[in-house]
PAZAPA-4460 file (N, C-alpha, C; in steps of 0.05 Angstrom, whole numbers, plus 32768, in hexadecimal, padded with zeros to 4 digits):
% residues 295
    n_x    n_y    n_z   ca_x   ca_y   ca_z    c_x    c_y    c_z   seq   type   mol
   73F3   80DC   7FC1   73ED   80ED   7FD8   73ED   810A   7FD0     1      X     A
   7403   8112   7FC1   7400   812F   7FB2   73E8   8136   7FAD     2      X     A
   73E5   8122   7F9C   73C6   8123   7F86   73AD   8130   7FA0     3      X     A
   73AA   811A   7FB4   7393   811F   7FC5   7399   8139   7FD5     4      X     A
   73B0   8145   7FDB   73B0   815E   7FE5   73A7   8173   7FD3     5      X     A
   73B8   816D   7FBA   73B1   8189   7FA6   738C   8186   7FA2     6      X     A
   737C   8175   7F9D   7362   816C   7F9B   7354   817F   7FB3     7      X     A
   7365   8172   7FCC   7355   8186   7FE1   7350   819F   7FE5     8      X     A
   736A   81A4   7FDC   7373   81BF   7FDE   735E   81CB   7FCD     9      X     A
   735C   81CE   7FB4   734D   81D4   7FA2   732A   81D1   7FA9    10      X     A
   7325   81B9   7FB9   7309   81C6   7FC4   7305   81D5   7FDC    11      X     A
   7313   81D5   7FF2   7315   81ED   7FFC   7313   820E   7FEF    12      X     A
   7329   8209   7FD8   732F   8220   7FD0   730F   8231   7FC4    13      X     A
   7301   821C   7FB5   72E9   821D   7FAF   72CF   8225   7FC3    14      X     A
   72C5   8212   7FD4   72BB   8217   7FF3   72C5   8232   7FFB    15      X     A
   72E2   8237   8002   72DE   8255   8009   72DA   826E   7FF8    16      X     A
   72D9   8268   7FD7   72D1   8280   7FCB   72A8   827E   7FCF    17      X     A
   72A2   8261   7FCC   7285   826C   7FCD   7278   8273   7FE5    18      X     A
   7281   8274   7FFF   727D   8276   8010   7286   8292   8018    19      X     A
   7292   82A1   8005   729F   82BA   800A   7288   82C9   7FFF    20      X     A
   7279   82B9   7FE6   7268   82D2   7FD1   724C   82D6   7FE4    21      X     A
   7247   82C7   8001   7230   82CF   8008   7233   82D6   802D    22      X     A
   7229   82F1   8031   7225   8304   8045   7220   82EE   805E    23      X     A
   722E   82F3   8073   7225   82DD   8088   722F   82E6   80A0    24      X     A
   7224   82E8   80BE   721A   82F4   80D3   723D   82E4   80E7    25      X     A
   7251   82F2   80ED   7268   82EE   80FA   7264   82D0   810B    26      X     A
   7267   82BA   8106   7269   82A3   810F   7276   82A6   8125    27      X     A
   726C   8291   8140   726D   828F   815B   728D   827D   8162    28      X     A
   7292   828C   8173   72B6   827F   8174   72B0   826F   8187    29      X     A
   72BD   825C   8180   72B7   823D   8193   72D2   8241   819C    30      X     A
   72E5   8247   8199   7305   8248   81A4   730B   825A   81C2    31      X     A
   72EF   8263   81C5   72E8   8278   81E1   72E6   8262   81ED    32      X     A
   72F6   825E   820B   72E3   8250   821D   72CD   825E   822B    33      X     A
   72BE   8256   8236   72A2   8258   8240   72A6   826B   825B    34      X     A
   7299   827B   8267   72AF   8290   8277   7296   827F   8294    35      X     A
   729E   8286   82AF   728E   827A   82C6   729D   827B   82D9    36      X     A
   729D   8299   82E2   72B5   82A3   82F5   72AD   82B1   8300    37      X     A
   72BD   82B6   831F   72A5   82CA   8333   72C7   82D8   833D    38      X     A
   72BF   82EF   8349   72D8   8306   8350   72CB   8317   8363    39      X     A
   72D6   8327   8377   72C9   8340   8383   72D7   834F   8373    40      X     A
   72CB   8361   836B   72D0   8385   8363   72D2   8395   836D    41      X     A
   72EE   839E   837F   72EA   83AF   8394   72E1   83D0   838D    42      X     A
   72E2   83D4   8375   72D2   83F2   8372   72B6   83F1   836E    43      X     A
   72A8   83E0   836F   7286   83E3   8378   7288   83EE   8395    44      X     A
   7277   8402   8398   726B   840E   83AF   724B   8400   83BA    45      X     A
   7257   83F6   83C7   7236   83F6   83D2   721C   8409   83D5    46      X     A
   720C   83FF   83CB   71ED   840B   83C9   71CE   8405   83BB    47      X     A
   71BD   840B   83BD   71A9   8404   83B2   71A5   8401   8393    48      X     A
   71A4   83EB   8382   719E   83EC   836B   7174   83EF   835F    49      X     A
   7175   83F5   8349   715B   83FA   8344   7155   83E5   833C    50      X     A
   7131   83D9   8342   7136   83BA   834A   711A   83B7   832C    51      X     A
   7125   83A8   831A   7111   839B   8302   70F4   8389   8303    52      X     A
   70E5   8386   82F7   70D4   8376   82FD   70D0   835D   82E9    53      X     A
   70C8   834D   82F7   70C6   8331   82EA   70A5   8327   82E9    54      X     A
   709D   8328   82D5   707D   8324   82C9   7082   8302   82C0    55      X     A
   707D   82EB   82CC   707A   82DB   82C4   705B   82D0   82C3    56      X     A
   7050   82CE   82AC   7032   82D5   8298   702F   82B0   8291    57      X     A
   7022   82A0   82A7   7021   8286   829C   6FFE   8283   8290    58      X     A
   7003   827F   827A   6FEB   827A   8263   6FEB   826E   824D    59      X     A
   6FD8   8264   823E   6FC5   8256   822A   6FC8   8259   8210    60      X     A
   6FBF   8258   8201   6FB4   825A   81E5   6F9C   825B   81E5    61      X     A
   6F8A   824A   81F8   6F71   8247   81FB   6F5E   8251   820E    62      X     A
   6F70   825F   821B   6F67   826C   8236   6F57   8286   822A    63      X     A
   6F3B   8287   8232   6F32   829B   822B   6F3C   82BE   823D    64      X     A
   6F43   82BB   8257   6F47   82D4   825D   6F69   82DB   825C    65      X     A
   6F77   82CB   824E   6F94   82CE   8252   6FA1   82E8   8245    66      X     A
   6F96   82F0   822B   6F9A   8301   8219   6F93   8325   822E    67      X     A
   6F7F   8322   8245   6F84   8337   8253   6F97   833B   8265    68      X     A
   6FA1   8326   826B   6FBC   8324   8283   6FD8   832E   826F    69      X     A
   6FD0   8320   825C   6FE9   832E   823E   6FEA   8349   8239    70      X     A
   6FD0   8349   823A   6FCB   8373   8238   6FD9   837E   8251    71      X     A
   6FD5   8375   8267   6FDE   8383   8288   6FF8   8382   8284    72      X     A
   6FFC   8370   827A   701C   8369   827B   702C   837E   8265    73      X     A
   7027   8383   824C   702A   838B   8240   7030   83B1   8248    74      X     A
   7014   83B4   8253   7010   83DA   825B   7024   83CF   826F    75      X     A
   702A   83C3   8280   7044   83CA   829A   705E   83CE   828D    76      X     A
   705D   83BD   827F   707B   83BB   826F   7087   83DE   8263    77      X     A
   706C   83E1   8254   7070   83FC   8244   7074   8410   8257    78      X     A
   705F   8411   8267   7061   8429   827E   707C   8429   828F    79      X     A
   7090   8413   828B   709E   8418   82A5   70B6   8409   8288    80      X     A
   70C5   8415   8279   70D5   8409   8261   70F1   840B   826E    81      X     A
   70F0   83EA   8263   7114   83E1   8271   710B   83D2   827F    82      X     A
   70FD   83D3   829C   70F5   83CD   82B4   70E6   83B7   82BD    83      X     A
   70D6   83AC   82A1   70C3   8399   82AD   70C6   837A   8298    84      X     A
   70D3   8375   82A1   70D8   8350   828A   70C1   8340   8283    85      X     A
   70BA   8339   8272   709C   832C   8273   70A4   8311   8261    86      X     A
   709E   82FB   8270   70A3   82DD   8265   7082   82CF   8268    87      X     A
   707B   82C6   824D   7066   82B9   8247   7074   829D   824D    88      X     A
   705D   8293   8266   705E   8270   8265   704C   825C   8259    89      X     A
   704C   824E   8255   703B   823E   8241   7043   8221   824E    90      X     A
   7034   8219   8266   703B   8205   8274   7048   81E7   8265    91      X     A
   704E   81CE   8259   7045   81BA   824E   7042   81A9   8264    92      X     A
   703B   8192   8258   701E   817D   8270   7039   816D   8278    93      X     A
   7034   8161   828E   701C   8167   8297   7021   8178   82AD    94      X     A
   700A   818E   82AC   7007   81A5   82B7   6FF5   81AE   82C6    95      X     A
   6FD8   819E   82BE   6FBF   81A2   82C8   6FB0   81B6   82B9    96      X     A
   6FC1   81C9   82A3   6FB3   81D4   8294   6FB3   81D2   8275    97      X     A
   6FBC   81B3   826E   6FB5   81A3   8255   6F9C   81BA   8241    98      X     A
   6F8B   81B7   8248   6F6D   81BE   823C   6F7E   81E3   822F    99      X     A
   6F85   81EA   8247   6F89   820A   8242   6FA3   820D   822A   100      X     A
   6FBB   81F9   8232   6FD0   81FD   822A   6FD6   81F0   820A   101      X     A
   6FCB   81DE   8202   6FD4   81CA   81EF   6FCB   81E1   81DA   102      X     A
   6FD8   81E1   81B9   6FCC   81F3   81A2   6FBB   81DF   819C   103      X     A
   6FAD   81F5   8183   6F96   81F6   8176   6F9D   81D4   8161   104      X     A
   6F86   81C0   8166   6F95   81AF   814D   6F7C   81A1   8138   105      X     A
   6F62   81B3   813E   6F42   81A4   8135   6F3B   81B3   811B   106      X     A
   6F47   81AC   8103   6F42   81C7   80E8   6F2A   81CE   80E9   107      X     A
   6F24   81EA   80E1   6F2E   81F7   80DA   6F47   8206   80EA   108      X     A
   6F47   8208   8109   6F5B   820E   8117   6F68   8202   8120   109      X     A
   6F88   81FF   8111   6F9B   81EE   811A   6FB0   8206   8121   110      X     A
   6FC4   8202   812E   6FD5   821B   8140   6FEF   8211   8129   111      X     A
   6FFA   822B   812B   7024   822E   8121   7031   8226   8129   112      X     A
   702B   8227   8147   703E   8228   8159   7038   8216   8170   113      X     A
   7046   8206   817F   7042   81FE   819D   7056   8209   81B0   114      X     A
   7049   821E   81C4   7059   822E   81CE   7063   8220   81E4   115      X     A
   7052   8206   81F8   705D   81FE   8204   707A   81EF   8212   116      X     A
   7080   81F5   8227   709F   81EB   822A   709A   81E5   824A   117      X     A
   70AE   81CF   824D   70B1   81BD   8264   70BA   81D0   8274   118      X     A
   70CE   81E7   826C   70D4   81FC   827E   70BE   8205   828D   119      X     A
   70AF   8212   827A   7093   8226   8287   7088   820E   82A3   120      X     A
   7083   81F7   8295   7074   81E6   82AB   7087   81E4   82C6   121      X     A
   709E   81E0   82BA   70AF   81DF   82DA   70B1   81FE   82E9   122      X     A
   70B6   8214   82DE   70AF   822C   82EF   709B   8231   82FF   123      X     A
   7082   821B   82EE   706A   8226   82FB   7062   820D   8318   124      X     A
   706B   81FF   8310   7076   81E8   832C   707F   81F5   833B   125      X     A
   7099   8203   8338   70AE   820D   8341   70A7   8226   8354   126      X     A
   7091   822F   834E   7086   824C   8353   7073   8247   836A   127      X     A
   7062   8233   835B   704C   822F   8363   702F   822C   8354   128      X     A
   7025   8214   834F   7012   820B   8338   6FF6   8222   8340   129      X     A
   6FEE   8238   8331   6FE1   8241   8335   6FBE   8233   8335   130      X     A
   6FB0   8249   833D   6F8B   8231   833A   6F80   8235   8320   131      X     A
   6F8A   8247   8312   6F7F   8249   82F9   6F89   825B   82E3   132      X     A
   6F8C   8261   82C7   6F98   8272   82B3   6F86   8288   82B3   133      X     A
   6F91   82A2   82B0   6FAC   82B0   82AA   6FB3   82AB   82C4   134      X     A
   6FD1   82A8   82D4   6FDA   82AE   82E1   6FF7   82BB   82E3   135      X     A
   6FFD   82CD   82F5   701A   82D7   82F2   7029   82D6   8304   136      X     A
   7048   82D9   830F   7054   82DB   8320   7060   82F0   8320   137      X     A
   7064   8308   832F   7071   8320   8335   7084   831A   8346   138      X     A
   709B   8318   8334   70BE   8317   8345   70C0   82FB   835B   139      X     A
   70A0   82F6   834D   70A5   82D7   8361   70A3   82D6   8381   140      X     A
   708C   82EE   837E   708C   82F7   839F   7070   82E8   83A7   141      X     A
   7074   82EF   83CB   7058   82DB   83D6   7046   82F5   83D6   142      X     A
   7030   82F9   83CF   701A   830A   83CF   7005   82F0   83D5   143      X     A
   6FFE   82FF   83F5   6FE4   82F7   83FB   6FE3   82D0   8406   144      X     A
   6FFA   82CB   83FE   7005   82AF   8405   7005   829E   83EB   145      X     A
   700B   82AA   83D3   700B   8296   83BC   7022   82AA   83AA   146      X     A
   7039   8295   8398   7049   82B3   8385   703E   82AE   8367   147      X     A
   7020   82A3   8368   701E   82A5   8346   7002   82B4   8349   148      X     A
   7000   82C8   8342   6FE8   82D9   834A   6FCE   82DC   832E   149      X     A
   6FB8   82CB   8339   6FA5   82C5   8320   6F9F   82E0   8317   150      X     A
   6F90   82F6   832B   6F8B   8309   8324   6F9B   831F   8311   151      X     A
   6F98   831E   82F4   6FB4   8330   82F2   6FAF   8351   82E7   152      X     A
   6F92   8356   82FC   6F91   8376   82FB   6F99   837F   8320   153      X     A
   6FA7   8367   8327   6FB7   836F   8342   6FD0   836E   833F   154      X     A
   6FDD   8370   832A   6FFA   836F   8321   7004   8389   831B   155      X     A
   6FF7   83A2   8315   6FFC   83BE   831A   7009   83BB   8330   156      X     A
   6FF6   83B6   8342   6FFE   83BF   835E   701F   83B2   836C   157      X     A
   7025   8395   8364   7032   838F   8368   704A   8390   835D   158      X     A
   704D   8395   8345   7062   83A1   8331   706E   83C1   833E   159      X     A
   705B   83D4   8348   7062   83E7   8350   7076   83E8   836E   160      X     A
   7067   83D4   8373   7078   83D4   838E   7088   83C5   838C   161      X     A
   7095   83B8   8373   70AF   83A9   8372   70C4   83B5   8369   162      X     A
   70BE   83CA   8353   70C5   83DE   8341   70D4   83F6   8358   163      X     A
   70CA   8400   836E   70C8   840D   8389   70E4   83FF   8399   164      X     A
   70E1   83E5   8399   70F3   83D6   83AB   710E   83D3   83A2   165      X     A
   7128   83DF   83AB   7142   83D8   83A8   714C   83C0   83A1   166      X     A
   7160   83B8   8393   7174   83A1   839C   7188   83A5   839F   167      X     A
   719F   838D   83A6   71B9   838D   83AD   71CE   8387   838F   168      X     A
   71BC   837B   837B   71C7   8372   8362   71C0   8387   8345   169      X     A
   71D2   8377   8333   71CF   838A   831C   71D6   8378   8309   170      X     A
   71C2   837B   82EB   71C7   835D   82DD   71CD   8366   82BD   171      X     A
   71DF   835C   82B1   71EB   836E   829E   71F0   8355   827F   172      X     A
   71E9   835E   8269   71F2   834A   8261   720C   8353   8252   173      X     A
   7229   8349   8255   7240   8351   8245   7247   834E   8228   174      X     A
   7239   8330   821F   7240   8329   820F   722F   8314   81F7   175      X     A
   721F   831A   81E1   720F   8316   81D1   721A   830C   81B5   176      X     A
   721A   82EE   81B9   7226   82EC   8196   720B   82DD   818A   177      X     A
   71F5   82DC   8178   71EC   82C4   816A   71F5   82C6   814C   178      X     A
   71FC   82AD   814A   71FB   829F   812B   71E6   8293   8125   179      X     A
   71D7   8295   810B   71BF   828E   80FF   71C5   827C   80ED   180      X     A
   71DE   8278   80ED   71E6   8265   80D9   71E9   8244   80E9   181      X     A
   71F4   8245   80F7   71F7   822F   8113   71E4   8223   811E   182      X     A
   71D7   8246   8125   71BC   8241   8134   71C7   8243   8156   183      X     A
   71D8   8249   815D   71DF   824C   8175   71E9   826E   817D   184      X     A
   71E9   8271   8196   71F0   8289   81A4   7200   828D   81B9   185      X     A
   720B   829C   81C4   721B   829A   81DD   7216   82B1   81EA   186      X     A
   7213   82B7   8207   720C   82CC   820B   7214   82CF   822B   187      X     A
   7227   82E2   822C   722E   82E5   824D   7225   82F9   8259   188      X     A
   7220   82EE   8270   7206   8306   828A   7227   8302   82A2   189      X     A
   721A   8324   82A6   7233   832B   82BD   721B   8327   82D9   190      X     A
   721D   832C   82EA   720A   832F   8309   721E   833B   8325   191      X     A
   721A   8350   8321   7230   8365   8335   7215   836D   834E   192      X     A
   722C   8361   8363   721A   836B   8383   7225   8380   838C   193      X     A
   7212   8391   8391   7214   83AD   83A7   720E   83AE   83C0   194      X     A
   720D   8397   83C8   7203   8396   83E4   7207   836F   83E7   195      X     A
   7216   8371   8404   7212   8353   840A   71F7   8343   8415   196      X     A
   71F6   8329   8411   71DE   8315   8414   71E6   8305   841F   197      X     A
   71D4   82F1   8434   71E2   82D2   8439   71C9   82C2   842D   198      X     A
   71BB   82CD   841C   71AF   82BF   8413   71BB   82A9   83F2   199      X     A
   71B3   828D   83F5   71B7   8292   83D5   71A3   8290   83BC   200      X     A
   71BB   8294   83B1   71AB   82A6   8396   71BB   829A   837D   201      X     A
   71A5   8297   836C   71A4   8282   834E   71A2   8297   8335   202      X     A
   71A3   828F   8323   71A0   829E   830B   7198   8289   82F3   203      X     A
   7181   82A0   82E8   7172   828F   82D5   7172   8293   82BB   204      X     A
   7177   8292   82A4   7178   829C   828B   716A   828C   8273   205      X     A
   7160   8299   8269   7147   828F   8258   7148   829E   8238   206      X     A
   7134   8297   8227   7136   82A5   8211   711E   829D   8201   207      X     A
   7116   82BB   81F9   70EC   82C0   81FB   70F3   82BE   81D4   208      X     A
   70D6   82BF   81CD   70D9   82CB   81AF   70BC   82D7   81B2   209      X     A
   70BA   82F3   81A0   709E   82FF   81A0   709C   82FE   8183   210      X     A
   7084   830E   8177   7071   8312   8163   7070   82F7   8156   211      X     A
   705F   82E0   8166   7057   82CD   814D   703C   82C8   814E   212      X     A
   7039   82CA   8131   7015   82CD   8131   7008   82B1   812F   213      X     A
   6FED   82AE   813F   6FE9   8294   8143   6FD0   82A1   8151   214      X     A
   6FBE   8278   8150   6FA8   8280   8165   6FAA   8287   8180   215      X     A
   6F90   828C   8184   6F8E   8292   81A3   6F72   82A0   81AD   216      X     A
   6F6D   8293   81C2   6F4D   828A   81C0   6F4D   82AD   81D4   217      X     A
   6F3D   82BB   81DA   6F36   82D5   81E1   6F19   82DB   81E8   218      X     A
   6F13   82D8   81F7   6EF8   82DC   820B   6EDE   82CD   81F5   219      X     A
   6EEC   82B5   81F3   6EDA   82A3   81E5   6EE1   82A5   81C5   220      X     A
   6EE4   82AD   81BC   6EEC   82BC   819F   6F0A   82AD   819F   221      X     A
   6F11   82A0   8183   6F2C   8299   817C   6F32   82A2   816C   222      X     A
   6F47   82B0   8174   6F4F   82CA   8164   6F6D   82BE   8151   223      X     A
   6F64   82C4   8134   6F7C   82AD   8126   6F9A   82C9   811D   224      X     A
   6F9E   82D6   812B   6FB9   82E8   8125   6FB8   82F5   8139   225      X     A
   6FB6   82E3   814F   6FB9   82F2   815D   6FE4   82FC   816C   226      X     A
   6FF0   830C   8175   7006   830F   817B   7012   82FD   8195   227      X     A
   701E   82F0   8191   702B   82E4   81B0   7048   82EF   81B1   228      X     A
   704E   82F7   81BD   705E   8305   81D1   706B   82F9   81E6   229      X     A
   7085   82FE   81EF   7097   82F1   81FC   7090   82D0   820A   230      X     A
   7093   82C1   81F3   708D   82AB   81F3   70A4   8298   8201   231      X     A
   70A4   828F   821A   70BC   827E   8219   70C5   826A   8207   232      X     A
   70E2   8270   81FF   70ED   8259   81EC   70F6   823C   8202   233      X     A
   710A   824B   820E   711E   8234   8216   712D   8249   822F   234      X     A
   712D   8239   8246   7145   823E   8254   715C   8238   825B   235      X     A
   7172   8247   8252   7193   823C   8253   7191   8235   8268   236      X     A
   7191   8239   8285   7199   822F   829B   7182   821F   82A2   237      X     A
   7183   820F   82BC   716C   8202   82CC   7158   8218   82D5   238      X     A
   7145   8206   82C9   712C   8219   82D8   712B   8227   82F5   239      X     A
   7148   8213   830A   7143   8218   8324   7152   8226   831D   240      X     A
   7161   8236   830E   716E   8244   8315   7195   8235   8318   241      X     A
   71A8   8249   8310   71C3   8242   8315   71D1   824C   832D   242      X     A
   71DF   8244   8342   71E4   8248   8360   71F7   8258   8354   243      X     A
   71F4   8275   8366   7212   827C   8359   7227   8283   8378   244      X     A
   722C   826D   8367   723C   8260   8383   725A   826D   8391   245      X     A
   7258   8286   83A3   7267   829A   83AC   7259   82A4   83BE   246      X     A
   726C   82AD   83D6   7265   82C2   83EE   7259   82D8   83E1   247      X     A
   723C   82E2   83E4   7237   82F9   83D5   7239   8315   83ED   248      X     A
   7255   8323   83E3   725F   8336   83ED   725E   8359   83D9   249      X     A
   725F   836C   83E5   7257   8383   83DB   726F   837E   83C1   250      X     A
   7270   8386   83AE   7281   8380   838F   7288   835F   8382   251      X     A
   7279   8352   8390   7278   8338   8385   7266   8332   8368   252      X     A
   727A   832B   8356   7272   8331   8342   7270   8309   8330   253      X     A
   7259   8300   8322   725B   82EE   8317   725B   82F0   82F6   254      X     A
   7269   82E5   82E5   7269   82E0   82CD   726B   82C4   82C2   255      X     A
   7254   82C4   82B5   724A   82A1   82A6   724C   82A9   8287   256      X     A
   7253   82A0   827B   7251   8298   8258   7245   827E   8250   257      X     A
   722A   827B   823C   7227   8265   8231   7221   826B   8221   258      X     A
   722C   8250   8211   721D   8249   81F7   7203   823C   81F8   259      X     A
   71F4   8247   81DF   71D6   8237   81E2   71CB   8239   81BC   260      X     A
   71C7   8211   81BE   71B5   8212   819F   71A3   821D   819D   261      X     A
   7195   822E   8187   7179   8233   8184   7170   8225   816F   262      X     A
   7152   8221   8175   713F   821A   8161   7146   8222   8146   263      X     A
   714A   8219   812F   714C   8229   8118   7134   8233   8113   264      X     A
   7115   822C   8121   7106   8231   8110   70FD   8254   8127   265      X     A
   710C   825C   813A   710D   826A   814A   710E   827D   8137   266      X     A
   7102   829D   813A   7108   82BC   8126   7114   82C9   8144   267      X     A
   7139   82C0   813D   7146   82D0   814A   7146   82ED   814A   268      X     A
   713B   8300   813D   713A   8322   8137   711F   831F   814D   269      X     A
   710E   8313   815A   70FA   8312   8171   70FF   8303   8182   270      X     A
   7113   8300   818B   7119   82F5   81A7   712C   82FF   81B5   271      X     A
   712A   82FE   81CF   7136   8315   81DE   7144   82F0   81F7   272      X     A
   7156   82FC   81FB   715C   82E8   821A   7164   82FE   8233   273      X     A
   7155   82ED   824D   714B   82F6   8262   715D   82F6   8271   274      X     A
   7162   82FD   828E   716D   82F0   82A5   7169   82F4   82B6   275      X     A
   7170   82E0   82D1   7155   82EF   82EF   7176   82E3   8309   276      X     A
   716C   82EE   8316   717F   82E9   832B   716B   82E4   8344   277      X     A
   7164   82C8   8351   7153   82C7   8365   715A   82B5   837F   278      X     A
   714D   82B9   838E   7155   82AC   83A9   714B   828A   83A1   279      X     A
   7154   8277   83BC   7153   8261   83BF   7135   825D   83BB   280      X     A
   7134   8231   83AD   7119   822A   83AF   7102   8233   83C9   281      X     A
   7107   823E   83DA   7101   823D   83EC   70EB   8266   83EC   282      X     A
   70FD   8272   83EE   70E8   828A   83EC   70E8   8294   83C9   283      X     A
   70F5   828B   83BF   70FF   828E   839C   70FC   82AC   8394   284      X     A
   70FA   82BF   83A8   70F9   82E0   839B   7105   82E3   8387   285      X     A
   7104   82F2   8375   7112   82FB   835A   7126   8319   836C   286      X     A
   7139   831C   8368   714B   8331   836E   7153   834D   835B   287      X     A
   7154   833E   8347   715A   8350   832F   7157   8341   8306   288      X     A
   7148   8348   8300   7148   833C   82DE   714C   8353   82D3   289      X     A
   7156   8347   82B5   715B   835F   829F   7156   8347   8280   290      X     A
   715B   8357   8274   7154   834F   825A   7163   835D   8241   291      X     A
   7164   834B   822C   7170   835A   8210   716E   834B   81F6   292      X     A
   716E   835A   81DA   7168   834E   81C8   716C   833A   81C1   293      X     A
   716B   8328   81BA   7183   830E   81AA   719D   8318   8198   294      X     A
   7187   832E   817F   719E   8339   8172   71AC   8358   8178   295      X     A
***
């Protein structure tokens, strides 16, 4: 028995010198429990917060006019910095837009990447199945009697006037660990009210990755480098959204922590995770989103 301890001992001892000679990114503490706790804060004052916008951009690879709705989306973002979240959807089937959505697979053009995710398709259920690609949703609002709006040189208009409009909430993220070695992350979003609601209200958190070059078909033309940009990966929570389940009173404050695997084949230094705070299936407004790096 000696024998097999001193043996062990000695490869440990080994294991931790080679594991010492190479640089490696502060590993994720599993000995944290998972935080999912709600409190009022009696020093919040009540008042108007400045209210973010939510660009949800459902499109193709194959879609020839999608790459302009990317541009619109893009100049809003810049023009209004901080302010405007932009999540690429990429429906998967079935969706009704199979033909638009599926990558490139007939050589000479075969695709990198398949951006699609069961997420995107359930939002866009969730939203409302638009009539045709590009389509977008602004904060998930009803314009005109539909919230996924085909037109998306009418999304100026509606971004401004969301941008314009107050809320009662404020969405923060506290806490950012990823390990690349694991492949996992943890990441806690605070959500502080300034104003009470009797409505309820869910929270959504997601996590995009941008610059990967790949096809993408462009007013007939398939353009082979082309840039995709806030691509949905995966969403930590339910697509409907997580109830956050409390009287929402002026300093009512929620804090969630999760852990979440990533893709290894994911380039965590381009991905950012999201978060939206929105009303019930029923009118589904977006209230307040924010966003932040991965790393």
């Amino acid at each position: 028995m000696k024998q097999i301890v001193c043996k062990l001992s000695i490869v440990a001892t080994v294991l931790l010198g080679l594991s010492s000679c190479k640089e490696e990114p502060p590993a994720v503490d599993f000995s944290v429990p998972p935080v999912d706790t709600t409190y009022v804060d009696g020093s919040v004052q009540a008042g108007v917060q400045l209210k973010n916008v939510l660009i949800e951009d459902f499109t193709g690879v194959k879609c020839i006019n999608c790459p302009k709705a990317q541009t619109q989306a893009k100049l809003l973002q810049n023009n209004n910095p901080g302010r405007v979240v932009v999540v690429g959807l990429h429906p998967a089937a079935p969706s009704g837009f199979e033909s638009l959505c599926a990558p490139y697979n007939t050589p000479p053009e075969v695709s990198k990447y398949d951006f699609r995710t069961d997420d995107a398709r359930n939002i866009m259920q969730l939203i409302g199945t638009p009539g045709g690609l590009p389509a977008g949703a602004i904060n998930r609002k009803l314009v005109n009697g539909e919230r996924t709006i085909l037109q998306y040189n009418t999304w100026p208009t509606v971004v401004s006037q969301e941008l314009a409009a107050g809320t009662n909430c404020k969405i923060e993220f506290t806490k950012k660990v990823t390990d690349s070695i694991l492949h996992v992350m943890v990441v806690r979003v605070k959500v502080t009210y300034y104003g009470a609601s009797t409505d309820s209200n869910y929270l959504t958190i997601g996590l995009t990755e941008s610059h990967m070059i790949d096809l993408q078909e462009d007013g007939g033309i398939v353009v082979h480098d082309y840039e995709h940009n806030h691509v949905l990966r995966k969403l930590i929570t339910s697509f409907s959204g997580n109830l956050l389940d409390a009287p929402i009173v002026t300093g009512r404050v929620f804090e969630k922590e999760y852990t979440v695997a990533l893709d290894p084949s994911w380039k965590t230094t381009n991905m950012h995770v999201y978060a939206l705070v929105h009303k019930d299936a029923v009118s589904k407004d977006v209230l307040q989103c924010a966003e932040t790096e991965l790393y």
